[in-house]
C-alpha positions in Angstrom: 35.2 -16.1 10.7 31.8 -15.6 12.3 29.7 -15.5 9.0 31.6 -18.7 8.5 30.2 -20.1 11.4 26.7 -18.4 10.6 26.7 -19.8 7.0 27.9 -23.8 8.2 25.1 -23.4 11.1 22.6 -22.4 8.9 23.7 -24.8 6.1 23.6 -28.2 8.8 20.3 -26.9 9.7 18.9 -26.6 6.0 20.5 -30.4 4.9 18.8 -31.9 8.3 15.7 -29.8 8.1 13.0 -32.6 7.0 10.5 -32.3 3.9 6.9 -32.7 4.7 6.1 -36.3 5.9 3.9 -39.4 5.5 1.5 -37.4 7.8 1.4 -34.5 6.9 -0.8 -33.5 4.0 -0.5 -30.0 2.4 -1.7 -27.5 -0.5 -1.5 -24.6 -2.1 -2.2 -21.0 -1.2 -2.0 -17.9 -3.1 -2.1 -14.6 -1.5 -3.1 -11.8 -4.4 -2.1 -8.7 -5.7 -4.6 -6.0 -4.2 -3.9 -8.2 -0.6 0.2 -7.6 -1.3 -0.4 -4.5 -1.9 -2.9 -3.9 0.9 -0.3 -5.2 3.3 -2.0 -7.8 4.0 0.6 -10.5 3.9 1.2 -10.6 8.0 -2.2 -10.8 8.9 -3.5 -13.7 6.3 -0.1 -16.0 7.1 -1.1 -15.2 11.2 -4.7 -16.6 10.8 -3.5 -19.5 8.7 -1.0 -20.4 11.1 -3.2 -19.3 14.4 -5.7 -22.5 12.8 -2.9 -25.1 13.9 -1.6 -25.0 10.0 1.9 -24.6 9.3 3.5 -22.6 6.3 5.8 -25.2 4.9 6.8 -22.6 1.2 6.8 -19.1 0.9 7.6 -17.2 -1.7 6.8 -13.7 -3.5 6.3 -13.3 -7.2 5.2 -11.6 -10.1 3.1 -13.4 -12.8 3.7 -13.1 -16.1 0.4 -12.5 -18.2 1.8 -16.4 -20.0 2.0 -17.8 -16.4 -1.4 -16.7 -15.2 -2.9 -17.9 -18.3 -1.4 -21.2 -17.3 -1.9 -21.0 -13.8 -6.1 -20.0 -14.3 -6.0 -22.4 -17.8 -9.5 -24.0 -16.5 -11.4 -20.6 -16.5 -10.2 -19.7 -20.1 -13.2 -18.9 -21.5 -15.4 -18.1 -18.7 -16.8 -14.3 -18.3 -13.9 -13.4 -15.7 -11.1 -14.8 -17.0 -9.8 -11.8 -18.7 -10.3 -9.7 -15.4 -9.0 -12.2 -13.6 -5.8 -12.4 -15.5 -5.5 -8.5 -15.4 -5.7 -8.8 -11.8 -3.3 -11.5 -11.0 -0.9 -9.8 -13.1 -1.5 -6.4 -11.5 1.3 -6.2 -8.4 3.5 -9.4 -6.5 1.4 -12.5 -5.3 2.5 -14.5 -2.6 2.7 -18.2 -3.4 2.7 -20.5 -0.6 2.3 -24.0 0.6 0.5 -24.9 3.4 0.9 -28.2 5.7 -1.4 -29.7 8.0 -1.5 -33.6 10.1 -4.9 -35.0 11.7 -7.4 -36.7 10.3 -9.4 -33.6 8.4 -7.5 -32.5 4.7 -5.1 -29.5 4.5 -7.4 -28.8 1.2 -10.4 -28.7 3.1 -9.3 -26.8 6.1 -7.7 -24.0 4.2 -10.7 -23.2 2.7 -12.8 -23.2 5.8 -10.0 -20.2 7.1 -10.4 -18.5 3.6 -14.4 -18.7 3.2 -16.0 -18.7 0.1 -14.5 -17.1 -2.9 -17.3 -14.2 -3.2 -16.5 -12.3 0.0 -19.9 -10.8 0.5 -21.1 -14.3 1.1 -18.3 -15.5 3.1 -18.5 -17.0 6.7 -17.6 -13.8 8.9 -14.1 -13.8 10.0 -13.0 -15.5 7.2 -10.0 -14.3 5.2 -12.0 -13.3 2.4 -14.8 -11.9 4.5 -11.9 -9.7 6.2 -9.9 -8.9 3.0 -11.5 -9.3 -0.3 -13.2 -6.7 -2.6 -15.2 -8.7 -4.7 -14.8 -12.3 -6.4 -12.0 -11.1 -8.8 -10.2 -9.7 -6.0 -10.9 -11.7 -3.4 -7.5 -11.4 -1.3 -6.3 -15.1 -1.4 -6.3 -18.3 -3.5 -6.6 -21.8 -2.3 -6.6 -25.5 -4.2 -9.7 -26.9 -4.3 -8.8 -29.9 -4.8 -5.7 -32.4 -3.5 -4.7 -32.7 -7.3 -5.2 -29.3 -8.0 -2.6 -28.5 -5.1 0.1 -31.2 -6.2 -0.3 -29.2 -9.4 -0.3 -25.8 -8.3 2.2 -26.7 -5.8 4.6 -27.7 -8.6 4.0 -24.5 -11.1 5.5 -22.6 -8.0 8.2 -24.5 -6.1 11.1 -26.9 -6.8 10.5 -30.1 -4.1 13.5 -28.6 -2.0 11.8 -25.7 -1.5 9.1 -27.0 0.7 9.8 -28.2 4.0 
């Protein structure tokens, strides 16, 4: 009778729970396998949502070496691309969405928190500058773009899964 109760609770609070709204603008994060693996996961999601942003998706995965290929399709051919698939494919990555409202872009802000994607040049106290090895693994992904995250947002989560 009580996990009754439990399940309708949680269930009326899931069908009222609203989706991101007009002003809220969001993209997509990726927290990466050496991180995972690092136990990182607690620590990266703390100083994304210490920043005022909010985690709106979450969810942990394993990439096949087809869906990193897809995922990284516009570095196919570059130098890194092969390590960079190895990598991503390596352990359980943590896809997530990120929301933020104000005036400044989700996009934008996310990548001020994560710094710039070779950590040895990354603003201190960055995410990278704090967890990444080297530009391959460099602890966390982020859109670059507010295309690229409606994109990458979609290769990871249905639209009820982001609230």
């Amino acid at each position: 009778m009580i996990r009754s109760s439990i399940f309708t609770f949680f269930m009326a609070i899931s069908a009222t729970t609203t989706v991101l709204s007009a002003e809220t603008s969001s993209t997509f994060s990726m927290i990466k396998p050496r991180a995972v693996q690092e136990q990182h996961i607690g620590e990266i999601l703390a100083r994304i949502e210490s920043s005022g942003l909010k985690v709106a998706a979450l969810k942990m995965t394993r990439l096949s070496q087809e869906q990193a290929k897809t995922f990284y399709k516009e570095h196919e051919g570059k130098p890194f691309f092969n390590a960079l698939i190895e990598k991503m494919t390596s352990g359980p990555v943590v896809a997530m969405v990120i929301a933020g409202s104000g005036e400044e872009a989700t996009v934008m802000r996310l990548r001020a928190i994560i710094g710039a994607t070779n950590p040895e040049k990354a603003e201190p106290n960055t995410i990278r500058a704090l967890f990444g090895k080297n530009v391959t693994e460099n602890a966390i992904h982020a859109s670059d773009s507010e295309e690229s995250a409606k994109r990458e947002m979609q290769f990871f989560f249905k639209p009820d899964e982001i609230f």
